[in-house]
MARSESE-885154 format. One line per 2 residues: their letters; for each residue z, y, x of C-alpha. Coordinates in steps of 0.2 Angstrom, whole numbers, always signed. Layout:
<pts>
A> Z,Y,X  ...
</pts>
This chain:
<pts>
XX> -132,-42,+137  -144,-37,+151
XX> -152,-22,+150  -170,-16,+152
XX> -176,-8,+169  -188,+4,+169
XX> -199,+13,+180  -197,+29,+173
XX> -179,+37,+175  -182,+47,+158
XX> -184,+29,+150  -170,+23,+155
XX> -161,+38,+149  -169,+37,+130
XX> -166,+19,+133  -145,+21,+136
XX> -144,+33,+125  -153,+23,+109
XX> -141,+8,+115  -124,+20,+116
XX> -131,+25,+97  -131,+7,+93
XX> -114,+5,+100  -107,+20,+91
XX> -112,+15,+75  -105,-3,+80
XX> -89,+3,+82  -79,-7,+68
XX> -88,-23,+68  -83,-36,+78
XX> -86,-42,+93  -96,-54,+89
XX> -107,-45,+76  -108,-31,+89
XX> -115,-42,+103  -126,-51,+92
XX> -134,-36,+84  -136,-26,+102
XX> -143,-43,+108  -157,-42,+91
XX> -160,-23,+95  -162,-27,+114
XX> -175,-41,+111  -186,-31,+101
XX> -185,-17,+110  -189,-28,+125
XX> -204,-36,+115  -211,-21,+109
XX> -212,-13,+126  -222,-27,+133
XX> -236,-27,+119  -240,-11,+128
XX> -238,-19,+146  -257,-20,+150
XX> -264,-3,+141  -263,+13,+152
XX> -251,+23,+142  -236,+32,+149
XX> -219,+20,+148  -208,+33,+141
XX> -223,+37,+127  -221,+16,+124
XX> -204,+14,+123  -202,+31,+111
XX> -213,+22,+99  -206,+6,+99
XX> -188,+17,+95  -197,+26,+82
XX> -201,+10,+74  -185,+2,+75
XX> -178,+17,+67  -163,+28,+67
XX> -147,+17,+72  -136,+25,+57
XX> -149,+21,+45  -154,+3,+52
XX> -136,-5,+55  -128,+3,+40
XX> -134,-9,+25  -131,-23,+41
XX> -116,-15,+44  -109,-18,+26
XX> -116,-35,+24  -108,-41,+39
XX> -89,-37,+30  -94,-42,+16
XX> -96,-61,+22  -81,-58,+33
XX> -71,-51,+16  -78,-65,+9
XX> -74,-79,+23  -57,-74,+27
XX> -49,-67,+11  -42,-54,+20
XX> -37,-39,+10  -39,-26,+21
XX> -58,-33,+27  -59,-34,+6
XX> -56,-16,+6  -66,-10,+19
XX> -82,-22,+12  -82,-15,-4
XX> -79,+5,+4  -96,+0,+13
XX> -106,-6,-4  -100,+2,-16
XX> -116,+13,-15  -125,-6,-16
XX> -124,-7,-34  -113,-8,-51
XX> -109,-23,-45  -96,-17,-30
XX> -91,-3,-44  -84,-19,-54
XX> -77,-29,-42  -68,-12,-35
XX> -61,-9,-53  -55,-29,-53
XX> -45,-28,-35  -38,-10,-43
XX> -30,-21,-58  -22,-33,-48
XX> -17,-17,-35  -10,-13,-55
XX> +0,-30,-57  +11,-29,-40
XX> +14,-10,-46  +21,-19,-63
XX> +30,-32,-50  +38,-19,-41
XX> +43,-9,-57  +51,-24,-65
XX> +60,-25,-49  +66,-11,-47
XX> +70,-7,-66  +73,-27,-72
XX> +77,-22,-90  +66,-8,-98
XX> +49,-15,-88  +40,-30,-93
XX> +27,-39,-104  +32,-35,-123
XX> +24,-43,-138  +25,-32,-156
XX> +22,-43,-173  +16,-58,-165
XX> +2,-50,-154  +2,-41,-136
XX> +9,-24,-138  +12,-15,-120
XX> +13,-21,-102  +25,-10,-92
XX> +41,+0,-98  +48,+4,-114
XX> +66,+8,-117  +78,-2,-122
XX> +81,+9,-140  +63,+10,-142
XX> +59,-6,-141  +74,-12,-155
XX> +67,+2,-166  +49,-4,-167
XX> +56,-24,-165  +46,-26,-150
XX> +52,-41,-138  +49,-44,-118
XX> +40,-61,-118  +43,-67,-101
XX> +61,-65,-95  +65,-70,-79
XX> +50,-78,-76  +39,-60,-77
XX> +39,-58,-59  +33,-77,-54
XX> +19,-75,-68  +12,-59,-61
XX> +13,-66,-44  +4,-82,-47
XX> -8,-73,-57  -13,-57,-44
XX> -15,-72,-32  -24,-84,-42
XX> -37,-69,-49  -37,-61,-32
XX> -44,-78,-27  -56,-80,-42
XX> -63,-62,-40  -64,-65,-20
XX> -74,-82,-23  -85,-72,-35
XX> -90,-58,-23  -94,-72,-10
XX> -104,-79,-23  -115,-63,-27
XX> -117,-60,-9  -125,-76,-6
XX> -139,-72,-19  -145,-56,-12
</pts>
């Protein structure tokens, strides 16, 4: 991106110091995002600077109010900011983009607050995974009297004394992995979808 010269020295100062704000606030996106975005606030910058070329008004005055109108760079990028991971959440399927998408819009509406609750349940699933593993015979999926009675631990004396059974056996593990994946997926696809229709 090439920067704006000015006559004025103090311009240029306000100038770089608007653009290292921009550049702050940029930090975490990528690089593309950042260049893009510095390359849209730089053009109108640029554009509203010359709507003032011809009248006789002091440059630093000019450039103050085109800043002014612009806005403060936290407040300007941070709704951008968040949109941006979100589609890259949404693009990539990448956990940890998934993660910090929703951290950024969670304040967008009840929406995120639900999709956060969602990606905590499946967070819940490999925790069950991880018990089963680590404790094979007490953790699992138990049905009492025909019906689902408890996902997670019970004791083996318990679970003869209220004739509870495990359901799924050996295959527990496989069916909560295929499951967090395929809702993981489903939730993902989803969230991409309710992006779109902002």
């Amino acid at each position: 991106m090439k920067e704006i010269t000015f006559k004025n020295k103090s311009s240029t100062l306000i100038y770089r110091d608007y653009l290292n704000r921009l550049k702050k606030n940029l930090k975490h996106s990528s690089a593309k995002d950042r260049k893009n975005i510095l390359m849209e606030f730089n053009s109108h910058i640029f554009e509203g600077i010359q709507r003032y070329e011809n009248i006789e008004v002091n440059e630093t005055e000019n450039l103050m109010e085109v800043l002014n109108k612009l806005g403060d760079p936290q407040d300007v990028l941070k709704p951008m900011i968040a949109e941006k991971k979100l589609e890259e959440a949404t693009r990539t399927f990448n956990p940890i983009h998934v993660f910090k998408a929703l951290v950024l819009n969670i304040t967008n509406g009840v929406k995120y607050i639900f999709f956060a609750f969602l990606y905590l349940v499946l967070i819940g699933f490999l925790f069950v995974i991880g018990a089963k593993i680590s404790n094979p015979k007490e953790v699992g999926l138990y049905f009492k009297d025909g019906g689902f009675y408890l996902l997670g631990k019970m004791k083996p004396q318990l679970m003869e004394s209220i004739n509870a059974k495990e359901v799924l056996g050996n295959w527990f593990i496989p069916f909560f992995l295929l499951l967090t994946i395929l809702l993981y997926i489903i939730v993902t696809f989803l969230m991409r979808i309710t992006a779109r229709r902002k």
